[in-house]
C-alpha positions in Angstrom: -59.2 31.8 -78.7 -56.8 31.9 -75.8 -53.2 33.5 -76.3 -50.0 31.9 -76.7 -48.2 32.1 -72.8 -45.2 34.7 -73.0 -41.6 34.0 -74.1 -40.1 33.9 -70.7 -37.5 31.5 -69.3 -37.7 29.7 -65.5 -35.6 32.7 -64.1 -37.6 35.6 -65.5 -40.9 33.7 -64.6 -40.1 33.1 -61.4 -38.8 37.0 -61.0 -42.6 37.8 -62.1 -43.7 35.5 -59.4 -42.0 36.6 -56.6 -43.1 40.5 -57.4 -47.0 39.1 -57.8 -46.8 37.2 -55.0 -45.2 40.7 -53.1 -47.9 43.0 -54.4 -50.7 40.6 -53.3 -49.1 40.2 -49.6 -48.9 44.0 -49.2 -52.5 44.3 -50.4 -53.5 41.7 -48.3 -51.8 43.2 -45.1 -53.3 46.9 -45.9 -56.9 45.4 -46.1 -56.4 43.7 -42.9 -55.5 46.4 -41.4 -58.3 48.7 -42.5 -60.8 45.9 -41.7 -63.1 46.4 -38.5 -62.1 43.2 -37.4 -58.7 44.8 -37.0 -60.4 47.5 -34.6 -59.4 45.3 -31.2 -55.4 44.9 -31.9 -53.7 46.2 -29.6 -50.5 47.6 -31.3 -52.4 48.3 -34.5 -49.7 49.6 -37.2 -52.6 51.7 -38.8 -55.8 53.9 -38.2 -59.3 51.9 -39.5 -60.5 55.6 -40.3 -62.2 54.4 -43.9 -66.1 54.9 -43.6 -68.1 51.2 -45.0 -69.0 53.1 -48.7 -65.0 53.6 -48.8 -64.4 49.8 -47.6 -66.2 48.2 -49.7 -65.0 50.4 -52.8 -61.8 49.4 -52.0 -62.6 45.5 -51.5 -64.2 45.7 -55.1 -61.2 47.5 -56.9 -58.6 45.0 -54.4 -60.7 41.9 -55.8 -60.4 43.8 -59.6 -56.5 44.2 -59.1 -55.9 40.5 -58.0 -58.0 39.5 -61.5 -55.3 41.5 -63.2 -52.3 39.6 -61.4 -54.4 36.0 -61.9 -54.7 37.1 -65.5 -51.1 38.3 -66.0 -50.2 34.9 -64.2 -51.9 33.5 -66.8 -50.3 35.0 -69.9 -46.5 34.1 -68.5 -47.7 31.1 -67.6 -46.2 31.5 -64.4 -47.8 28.5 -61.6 -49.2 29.7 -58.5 -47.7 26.8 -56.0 -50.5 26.0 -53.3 -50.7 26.9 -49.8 -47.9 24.8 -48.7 -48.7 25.6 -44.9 -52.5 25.0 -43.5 -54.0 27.8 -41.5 -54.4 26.1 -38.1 -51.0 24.4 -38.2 -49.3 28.2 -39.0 -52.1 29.3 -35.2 -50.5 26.6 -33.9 -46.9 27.3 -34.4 -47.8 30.9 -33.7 -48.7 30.1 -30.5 -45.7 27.9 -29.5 -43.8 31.3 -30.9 -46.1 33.2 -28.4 -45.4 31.0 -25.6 -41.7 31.7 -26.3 -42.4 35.1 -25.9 -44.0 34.9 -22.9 -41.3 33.3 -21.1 -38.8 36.1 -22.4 -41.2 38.1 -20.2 -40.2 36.9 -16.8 -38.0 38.2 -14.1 -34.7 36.4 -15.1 -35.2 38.5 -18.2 -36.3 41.8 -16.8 -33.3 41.7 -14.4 -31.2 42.5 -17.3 -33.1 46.0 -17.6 -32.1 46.3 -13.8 -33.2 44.9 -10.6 -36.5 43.4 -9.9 -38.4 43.2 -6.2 -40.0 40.1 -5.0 -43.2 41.5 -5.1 -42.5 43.1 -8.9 -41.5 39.7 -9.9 -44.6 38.1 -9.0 -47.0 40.0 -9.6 -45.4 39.8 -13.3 -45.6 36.3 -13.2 -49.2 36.1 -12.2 -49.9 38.5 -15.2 -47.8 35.7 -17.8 -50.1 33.1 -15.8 -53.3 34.8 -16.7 -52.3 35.1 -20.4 -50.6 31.4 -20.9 -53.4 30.0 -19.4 -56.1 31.7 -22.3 -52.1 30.3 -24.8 -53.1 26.7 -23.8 -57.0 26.7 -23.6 -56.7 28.3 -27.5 -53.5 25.1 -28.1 -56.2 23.0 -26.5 -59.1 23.4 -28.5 -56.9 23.2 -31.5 -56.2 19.8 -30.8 -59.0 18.3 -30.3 -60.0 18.8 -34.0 -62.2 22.3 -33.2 -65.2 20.1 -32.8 -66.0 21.2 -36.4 -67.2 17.6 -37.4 -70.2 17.1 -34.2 -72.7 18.5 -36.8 -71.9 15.9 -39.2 -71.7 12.8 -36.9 -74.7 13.6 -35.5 -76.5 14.0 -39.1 -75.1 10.7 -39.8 -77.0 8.9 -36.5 -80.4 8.0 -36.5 -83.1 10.4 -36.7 -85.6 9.1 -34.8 -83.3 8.5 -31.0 -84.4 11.5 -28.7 -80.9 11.1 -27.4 -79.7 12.4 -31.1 -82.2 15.3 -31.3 -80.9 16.3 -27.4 -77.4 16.2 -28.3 -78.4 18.2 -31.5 -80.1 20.9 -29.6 -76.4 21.0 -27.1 -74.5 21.1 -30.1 -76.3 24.2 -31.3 -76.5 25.9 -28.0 -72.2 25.1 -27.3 -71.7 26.3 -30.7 -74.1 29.5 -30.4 -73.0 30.7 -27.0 -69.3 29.6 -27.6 -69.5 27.2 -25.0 -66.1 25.8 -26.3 -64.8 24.0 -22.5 -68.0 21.4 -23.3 -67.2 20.2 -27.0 -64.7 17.7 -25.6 -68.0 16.2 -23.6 -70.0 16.4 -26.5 -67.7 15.0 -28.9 -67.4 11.9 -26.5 -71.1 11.1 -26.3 -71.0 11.0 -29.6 -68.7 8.4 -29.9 -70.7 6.1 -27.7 -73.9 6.8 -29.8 -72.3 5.5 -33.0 -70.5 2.7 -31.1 -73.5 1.7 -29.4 -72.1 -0.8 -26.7 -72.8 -1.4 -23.3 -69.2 -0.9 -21.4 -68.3 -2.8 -18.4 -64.8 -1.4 -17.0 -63.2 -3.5 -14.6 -61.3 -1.2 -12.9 -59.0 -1.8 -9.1 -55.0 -1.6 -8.2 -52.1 -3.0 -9.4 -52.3 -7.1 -8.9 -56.3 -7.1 -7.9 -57.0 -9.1 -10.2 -58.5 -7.6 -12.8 -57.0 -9.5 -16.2 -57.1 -13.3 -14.3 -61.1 -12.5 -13.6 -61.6 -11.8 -17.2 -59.8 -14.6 -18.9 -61.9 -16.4 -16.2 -65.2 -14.9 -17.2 -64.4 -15.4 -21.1 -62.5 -18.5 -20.6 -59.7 -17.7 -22.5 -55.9 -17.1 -21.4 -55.0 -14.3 -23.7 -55.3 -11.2 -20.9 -51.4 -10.5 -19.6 -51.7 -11.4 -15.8 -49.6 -10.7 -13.5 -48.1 -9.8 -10.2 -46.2 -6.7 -11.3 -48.5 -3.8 -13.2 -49.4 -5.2 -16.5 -52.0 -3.5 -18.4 -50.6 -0.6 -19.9 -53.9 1.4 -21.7 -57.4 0.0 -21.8 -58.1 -3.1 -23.6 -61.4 -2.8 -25.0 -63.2 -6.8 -25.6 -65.9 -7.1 -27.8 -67.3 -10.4 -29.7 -65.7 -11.7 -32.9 -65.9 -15.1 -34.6 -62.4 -15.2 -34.6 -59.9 -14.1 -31.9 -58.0 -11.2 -33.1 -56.4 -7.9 -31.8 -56.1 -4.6 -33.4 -53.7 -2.2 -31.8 -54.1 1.5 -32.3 -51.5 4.4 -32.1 -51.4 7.8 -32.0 -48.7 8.5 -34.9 -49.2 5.2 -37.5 -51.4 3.3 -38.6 -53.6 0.7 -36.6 -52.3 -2.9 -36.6 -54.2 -6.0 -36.3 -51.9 -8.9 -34.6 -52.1 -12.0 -33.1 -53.4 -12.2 -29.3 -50.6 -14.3 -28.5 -48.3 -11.0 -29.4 -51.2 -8.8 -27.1 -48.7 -8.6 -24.1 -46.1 -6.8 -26.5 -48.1 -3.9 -26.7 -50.6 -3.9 -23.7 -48.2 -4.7 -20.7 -46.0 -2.7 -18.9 -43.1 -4.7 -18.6 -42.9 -4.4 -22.7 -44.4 -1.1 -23.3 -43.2 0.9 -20.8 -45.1 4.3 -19.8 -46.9 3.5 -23.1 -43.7 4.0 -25.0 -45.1 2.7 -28.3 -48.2 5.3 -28.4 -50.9 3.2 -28.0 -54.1 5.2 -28.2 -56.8 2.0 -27.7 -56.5 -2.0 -28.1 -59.7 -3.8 -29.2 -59.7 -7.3 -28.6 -62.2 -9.5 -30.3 -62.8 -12.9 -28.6 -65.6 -15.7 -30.0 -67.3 -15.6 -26.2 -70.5 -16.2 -25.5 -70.7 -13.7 -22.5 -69.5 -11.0 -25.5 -72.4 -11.5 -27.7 -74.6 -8.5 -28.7 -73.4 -4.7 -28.2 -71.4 -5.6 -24.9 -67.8 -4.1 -24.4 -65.5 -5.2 -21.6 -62.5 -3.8 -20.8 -59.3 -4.2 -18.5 -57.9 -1.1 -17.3 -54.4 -0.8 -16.3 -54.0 -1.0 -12.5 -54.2 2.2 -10.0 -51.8 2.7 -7.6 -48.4 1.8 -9.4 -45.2 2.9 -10.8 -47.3 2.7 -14.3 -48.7 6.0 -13.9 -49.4 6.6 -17.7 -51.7 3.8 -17.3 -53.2 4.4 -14.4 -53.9 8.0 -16.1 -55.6 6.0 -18.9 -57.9 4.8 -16.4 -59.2 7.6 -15.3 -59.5 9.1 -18.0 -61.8 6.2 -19.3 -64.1 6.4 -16.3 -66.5 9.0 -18.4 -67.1 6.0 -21.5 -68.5 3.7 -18.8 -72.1 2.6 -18.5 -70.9 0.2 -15.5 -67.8 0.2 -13.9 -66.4 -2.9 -11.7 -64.4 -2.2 -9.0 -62.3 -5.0 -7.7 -60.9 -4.3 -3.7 -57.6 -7.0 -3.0 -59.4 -9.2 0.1 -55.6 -8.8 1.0 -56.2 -5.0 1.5 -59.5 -2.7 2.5 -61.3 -0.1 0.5 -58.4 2.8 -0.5 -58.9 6.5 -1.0 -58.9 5.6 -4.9 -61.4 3.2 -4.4 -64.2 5.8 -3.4 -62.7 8.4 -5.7 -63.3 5.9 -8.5 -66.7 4.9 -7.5 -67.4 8.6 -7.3 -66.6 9.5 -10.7 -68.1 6.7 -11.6 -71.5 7.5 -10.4 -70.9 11.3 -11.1 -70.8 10.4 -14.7 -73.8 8.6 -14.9 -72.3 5.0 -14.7 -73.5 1.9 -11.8 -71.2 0.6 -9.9 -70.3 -2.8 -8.5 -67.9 -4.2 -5.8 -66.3 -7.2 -5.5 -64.0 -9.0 -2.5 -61.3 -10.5 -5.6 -59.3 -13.1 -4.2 -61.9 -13.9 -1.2 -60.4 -17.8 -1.1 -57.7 -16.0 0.8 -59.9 -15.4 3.8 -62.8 -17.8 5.7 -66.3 -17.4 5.1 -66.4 -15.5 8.4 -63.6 -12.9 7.7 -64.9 -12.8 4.6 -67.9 -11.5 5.3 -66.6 -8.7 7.9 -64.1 -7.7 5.5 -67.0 -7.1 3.0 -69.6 -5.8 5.1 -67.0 -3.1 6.3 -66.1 -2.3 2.6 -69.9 -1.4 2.4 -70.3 0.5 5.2 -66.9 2.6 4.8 -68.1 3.3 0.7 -71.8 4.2 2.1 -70.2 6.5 4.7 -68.0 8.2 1.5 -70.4 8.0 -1.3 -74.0 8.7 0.5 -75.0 5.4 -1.0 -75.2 1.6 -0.9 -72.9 -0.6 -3.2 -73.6 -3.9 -4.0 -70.7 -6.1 -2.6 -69.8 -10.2 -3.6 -66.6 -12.4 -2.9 -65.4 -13.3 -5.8 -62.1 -16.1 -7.3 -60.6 -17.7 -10.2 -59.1 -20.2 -7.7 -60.2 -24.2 -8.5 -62.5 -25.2 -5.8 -63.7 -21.4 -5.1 -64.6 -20.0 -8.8 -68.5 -20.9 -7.6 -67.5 -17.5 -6.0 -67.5 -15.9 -9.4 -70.0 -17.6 -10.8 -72.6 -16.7 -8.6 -71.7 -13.5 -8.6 -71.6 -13.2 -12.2 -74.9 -15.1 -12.6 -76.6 -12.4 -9.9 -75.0 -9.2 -11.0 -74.6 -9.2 -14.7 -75.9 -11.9 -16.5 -79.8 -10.1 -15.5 -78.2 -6.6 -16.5 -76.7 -8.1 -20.1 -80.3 -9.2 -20.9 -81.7 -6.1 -20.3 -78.1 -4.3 -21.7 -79.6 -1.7 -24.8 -82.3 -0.4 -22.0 -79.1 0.1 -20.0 -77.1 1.6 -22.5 -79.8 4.3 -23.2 -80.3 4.8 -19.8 -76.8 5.5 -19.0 -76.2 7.8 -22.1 -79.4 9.7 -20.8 -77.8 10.4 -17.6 -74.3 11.0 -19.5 -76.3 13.7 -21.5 -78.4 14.7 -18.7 -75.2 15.7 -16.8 -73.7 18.0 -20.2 -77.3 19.7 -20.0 -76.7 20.5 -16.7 -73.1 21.9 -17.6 -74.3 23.7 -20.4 -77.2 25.3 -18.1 -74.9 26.5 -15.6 -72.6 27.5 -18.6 -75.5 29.9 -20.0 -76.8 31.2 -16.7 -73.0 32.4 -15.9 -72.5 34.2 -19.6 -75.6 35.9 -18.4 -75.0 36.7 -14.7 -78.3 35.6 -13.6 -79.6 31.8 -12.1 -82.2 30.4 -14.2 -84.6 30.5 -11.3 -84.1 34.5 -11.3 -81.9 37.4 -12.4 -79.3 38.4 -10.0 -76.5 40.5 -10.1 -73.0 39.5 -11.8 -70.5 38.6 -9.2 -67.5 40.9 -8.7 -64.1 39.2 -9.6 -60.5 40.0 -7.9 -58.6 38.8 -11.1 -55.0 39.6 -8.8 -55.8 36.9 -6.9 -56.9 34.4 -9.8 -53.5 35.4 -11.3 -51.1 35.0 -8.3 -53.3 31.2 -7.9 -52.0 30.5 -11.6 -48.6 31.6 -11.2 -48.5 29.3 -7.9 -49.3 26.8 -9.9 -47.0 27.3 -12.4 -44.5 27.0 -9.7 -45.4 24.5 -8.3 -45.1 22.3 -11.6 -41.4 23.7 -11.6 -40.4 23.1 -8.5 -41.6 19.1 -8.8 -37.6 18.3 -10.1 -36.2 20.2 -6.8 -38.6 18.4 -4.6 -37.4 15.0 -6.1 -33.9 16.0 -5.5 -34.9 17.2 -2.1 -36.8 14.3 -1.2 -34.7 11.7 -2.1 -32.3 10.2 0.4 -29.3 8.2 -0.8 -28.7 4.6 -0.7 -26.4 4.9 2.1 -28.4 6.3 4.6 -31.7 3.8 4.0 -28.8 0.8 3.8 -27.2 2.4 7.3 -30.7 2.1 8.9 -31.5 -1.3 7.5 -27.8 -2.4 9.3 -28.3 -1.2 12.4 -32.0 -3.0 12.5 -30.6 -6.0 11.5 -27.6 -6.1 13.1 -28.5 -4.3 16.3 -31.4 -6.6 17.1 -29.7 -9.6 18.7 -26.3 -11.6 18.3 -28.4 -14.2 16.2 -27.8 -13.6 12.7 -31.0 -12.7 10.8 -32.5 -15.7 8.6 -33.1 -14.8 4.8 -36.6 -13.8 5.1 -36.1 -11.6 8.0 -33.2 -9.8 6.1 -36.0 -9.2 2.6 -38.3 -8.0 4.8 -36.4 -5.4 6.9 -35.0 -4.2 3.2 -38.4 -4.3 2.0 -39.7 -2.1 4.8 -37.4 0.2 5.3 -37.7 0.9 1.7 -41.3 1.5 2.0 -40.4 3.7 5.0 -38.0 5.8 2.3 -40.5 5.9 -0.3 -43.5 7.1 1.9 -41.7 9.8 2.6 -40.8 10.8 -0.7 -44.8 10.2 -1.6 -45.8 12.3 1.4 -43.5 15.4 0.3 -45.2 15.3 -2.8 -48.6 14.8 -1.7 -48.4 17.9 0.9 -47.1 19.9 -2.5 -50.0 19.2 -4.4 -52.2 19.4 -1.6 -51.1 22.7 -0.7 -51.2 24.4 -4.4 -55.0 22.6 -4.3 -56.0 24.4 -0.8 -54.0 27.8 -2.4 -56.2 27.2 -5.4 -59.6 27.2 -3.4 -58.7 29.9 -1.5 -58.1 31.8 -4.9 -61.0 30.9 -5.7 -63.2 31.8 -2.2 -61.3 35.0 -2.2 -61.3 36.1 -6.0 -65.3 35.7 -5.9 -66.2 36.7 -2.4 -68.4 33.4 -2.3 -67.8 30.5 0.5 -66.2 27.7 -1.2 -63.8 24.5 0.2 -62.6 23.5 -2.9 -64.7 20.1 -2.6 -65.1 21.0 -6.5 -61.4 20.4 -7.0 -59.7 17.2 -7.5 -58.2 15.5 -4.8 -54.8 14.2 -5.2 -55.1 10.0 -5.4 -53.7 7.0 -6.7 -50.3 7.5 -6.0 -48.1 5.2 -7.2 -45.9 2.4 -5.3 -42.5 1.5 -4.3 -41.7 -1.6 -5.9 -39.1 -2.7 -3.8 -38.2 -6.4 -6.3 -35.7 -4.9 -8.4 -33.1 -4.1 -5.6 -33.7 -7.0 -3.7 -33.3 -8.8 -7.1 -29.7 -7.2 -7.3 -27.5 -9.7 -5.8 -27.7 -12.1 -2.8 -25.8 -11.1 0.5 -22.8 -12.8 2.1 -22.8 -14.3 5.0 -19.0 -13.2 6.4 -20.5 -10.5 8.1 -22.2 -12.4 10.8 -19.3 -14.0 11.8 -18.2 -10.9 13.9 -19.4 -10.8 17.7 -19.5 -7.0 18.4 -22.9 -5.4 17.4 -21.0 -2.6 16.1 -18.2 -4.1 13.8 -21.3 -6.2 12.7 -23.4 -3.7 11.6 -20.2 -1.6 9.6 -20.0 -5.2 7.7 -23.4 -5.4 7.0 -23.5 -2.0 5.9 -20.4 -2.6 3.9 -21.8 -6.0 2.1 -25.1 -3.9 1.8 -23.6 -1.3 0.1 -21.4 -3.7 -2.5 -24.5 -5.3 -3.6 -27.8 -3.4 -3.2 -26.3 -0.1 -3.2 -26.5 1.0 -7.0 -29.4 -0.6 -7.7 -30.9 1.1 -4.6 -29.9 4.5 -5.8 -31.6 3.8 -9.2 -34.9 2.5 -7.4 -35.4 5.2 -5.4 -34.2 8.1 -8.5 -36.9 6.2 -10.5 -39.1 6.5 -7.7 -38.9 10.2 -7.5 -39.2 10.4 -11.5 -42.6 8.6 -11.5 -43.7 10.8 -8.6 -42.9 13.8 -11.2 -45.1 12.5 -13.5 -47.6 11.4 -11.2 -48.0 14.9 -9.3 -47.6 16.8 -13.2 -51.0 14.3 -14.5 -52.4 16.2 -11.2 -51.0 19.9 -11.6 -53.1 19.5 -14.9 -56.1 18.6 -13.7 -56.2 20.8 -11.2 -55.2 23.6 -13.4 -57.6 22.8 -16.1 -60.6 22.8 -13.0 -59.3 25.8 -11.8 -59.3 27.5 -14.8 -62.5 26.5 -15.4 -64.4 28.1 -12.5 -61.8 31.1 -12.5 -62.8 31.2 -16.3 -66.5 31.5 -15.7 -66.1 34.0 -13.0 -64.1 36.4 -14.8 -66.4 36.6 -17.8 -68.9 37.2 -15.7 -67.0 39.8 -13.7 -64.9 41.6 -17.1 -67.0 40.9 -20.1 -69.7 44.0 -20.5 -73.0 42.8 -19.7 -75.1 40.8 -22.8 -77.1 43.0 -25.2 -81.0 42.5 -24.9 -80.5 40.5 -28.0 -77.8 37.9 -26.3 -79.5 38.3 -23.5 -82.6 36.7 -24.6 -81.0 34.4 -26.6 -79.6 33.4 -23.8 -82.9 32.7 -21.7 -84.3 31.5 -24.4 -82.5 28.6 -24.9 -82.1 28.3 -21.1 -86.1 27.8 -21.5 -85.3 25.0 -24.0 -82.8 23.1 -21.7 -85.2 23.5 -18.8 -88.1 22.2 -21.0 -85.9 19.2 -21.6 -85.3 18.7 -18.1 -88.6 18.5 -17.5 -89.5 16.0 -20.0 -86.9 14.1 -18.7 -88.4 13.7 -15.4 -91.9 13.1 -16.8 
């Protein structure tokens, strides 16, 4: 028979609670600290001088004593609220409250303590580097979800794939050996294993035409084409019997609209740096070039204003099993061209070029321009790429067609073979990671033990502070960098006006403002680009010097893909007068023209080129990470090898062990 609760009212009851809930806090924080997990802190408040016998008496009366306060609970009748605040959310606002900490750290602070050397100052700052970098790799890992849910996706895919059974045996050995920096790989072959498609990317710059080829191909309209940059994220096209769109975003709920409403959410000119949060788009379209597992998808254009979705881009190069690259016949293969094709290939995908717009140029041109396209990728990549002219112009679309009919139509038939094969070379690649991964923790190659390499961590340190700075000093360069209206309008006078007493025509007057615009902003873009390619040379050198071992930094990313100066909008602004030709003298001419000039181009120039320098802060801070993250990454491997005390014989042969395994599977692989 259970007892009547307590005569208490809602104040006395919640008195009782609060003195419960005090006791079990304080009994909680002197466990903890008598815990041998406890034994690492650094400013530990107490001594963990109890022997185990004494522990675990003293965990079995703590247990006995939190009975008596469950059981007094009980008998007032007194609620114990739950946990209002999840574990990992309170890590994560702990670290944000860390980070703040960190930064009260720094030499602006210190200087109030007294003065502060140059040399004081940074070698304090490469020391907050070091420990904000470890901040953000711990922030990071929260984010992605810990990678607690692999072992249950891949339980939940077919038991019989040797893909499933490889992945399993790499999701035991990341998780066994802590190999935290490949989940994120992991978790995204998984994703394509449950998907199952075969994923054509049509990838190429702003206004290659990209979204036109693919409304051709699927003979449909409902791709936003355009001039200006249009695709904002990755629109994913799959086969449905009905044409419909789902939009997903990263903060509500995903929406399924009409494709006539797609350009709303998928092009720049209404979604703006991806203001809405779009995460994906999948497009379903009744097309018979669609049917079976076959994704394609139109990525947003490289090489524009529209950085957040050229970012996407890249970013989606990894999901591809074949990625099209379209080169403007207007244009020759770019630096971002061969950078896409190699990550492309490095991640296991084909490749295929294509001359887009080739009923620009005569059968003859069009053949040089193509065969040096090859030659210059070859030269780049080591290898051949297949090259065809391709249009969506009437009278040349037999371009396309042919090309279609060659290329893909022989590789859709045969598309689940490719789909394995390019998830094999997908996980071939992560086997290779984690075997590199492994042989590091250990300090040995797989082919033989050698010795652990010694580790300067000063120099890693001073590399991530650089970096650090660098990322700060982005706004200064853009205010550097630049120049005002005035001055690029003074030069466009003189030009004009200076270059004979015959007034300019219309055309010659867009074009000399066009160009001396693009003068203006290549400047800009080559201040920037000498930043980042500095702080990526600084970050080898770290490197080469931290480990004593040779290196260029060819295994650092290479700043690309940097985006355009639109120069429309300011030549949009207003239309010139004419009443400054009318004056004879070169120089009274030109102080008109810069005067008209300035009255109507003038403010929209200064915003154009403001914006300009904006985008190229966002452009070089989507590099700053990636470099950051890659040099962490090899900084991050030598340092454990350097600090960490060498592996017991138990972890040790763990270790080779499963080295053995991934070895084996090589093998098999090859067989």
């Amino acid at each position: 028979m259970t007892a009547s609760p307590l005569q208490l009212n809602d104040f006395q009851r919640r008195s009782l609670q609060a003195g419960f809930k005090y006791i079990d806090r304080l009994l909680g924080e002197a466990l903890v600290g008598m815990s041998p997990a406890n034994e690492d802190a650094i400013f530990a408040s107490t001594l963990p001088d109890a022997t185990p016998v004494q522990r675990k008496v003293i965990a079995d009366q703590a247990a006995r004593l939190r009975r008596a306060i469950r059981s007094a609970l009980d008998s007032c009748a007194i609620p114990v609220p739950p946990p209002a605040v999840g574990g990992l959310w309170n890590l994560r606002c702990t670290l944000i409250s860390m980070d703040i900490a960190l930064e009260d750290m720094g030499r602006d602070h210190l200087r109030g303590y007294g003065e502060v050397d140059d040399t004081t100052a940074d070698g304090v700052a490469a020391l907050q580097a070091q420990i904000r970098t470890i901040l953000n790799e711990l922030q990071a890992y929260l984010e992605s979800g810990l990678g607690g849910d692999l072992t249950a996706r891949l339980a939940r895919l077919d038991q019989t794939h040797d893909e499933v059974r490889l992945l399993r045996e790499l999701e035991r050995i990341v998780t066994a050996h802590g190999l935290v920096e490949l989940r994120g790989v992991l978790a995204r072959l998984l994703d394509r294993l449950e998907k199952n498609w075969w994923t054509v990317a049509f990838i190429g710059r702003v206004s290659s035409g990209k979204s036109s080829l693919l409304n051709h191909l699927l003979t449909t309209d409902v791709l936003p084409a355009g001039v200006t940059p249009i695709t904002a994220v990755p629109i994913r096209i799959v086969y449905g019997a009905a044409a419909t769109a789902t939009i997903f975003f990263a903060t509500e709920k995903p929406r399924t609209i009409l494709t006539a409403e797609l350009g709303d959410f998928a092009s720049e000119e209404h979604n703006p740096d991806n203001a809405r949060q779009v995460t994906d788009i999948l497009l379903e379209l009744p097309a018979a070039r669609l049917a079976g597992d076959i994704c394609f998808v139109d990525t947003p254009g490289l090489g524009s204003l529209a950085t957040s979705g050229a970012a996407q881009t890249l970013a989606f190069l990894p999901r591809c099993d074949l990625g099209v690259i379209l080169i403007d016949a207007a244009a020759s293969p770019s630096e971002e061209d061969i950078d896409v094709a190699r990550a492309l290939l490095e991640n296991g995908a084909e490749v295929l070029l294509v001359l887009s717009k080739s009923d620009l140029l005569a059968p003859a041109d069009r053949e040089k321009m193509m065969d040096y396209a090859r030659r210059q990728l070859a030269a780049a990549l080591g290898r051949e790429l297949s090259i065809a002219p391709v249009s969506v112009v009437p009278g040349h679309a037999t371009m396309t067609e042919q090309w279609f009919a060659a290329e893909l139509t022989p590789r859709q038939a045969r598309h689940r073979e490719l789909a394995v094969a390019a998830l094999r070379r997908k996980i071939g690649a992560l086997k290779e990671a984690a075997t590199a991964a492994l042989a590091s923790r250990a300090g040995f190659t797989p082919a033989a033990p050698g010795p652990s390499v010694s580790v300067d961590p000063g120099a890693l340190n001073a590399a991530r502070a650089m970096l650090e700075n660098a990322r700060r000093g982005l706004y200064d360069l853009a205010y550097e960098s630049t120049p005002t209206g005035d001055v690029v309008l003074a030069v466009i006078a003189t030009a004009l006006a200076g270059a004979s007493v015959d007034p300019p025509a219309d055309g010659e007057f867009a074009a000399a403002v066009a160009r001396e615009l693009g003068r203006a902003a290549a400047r800009m873009g080559a201040e920037f680009d000498s930043r980042l390619r500095a702080a990526r040379d600084t970050s080898a050198q770290a490197l080469a010097g931290a480990t004593g071992e040779s290196r260029d930094g060819a295994a650092l990313p290479t700043p690309f893909a940097r985006p355009l100066f639109d120069p429309a909008p300011v030549l949009a602004a207003g239309r010139l007068s004419n009443a400054w030709r009318r004056w004879p003298v070169a120089g009274i001419r030109r102080a008109a023209l810069r005067h008209h000039l300035q009255a109507q181009l003038g403010a929209a120039l200064d915003e154009a080129l403001r914006a300009y320098g904006r985008t190229l802060i966002r452009w070089s801070e989507r590099y700053l990470d990636e470099l950051t993250a890659q040099f962490n990454a090899q900084a991050g491997f030598a340092e454990m090898r350097s600090a960490a005390p060498p592996p017991s014989e138990a972890a040790t042969e763990a270790i080779r062990r499963d080295l053995e395994i991934l070895q084996r599977g090589a093998a098999s692989d090859q067989t």
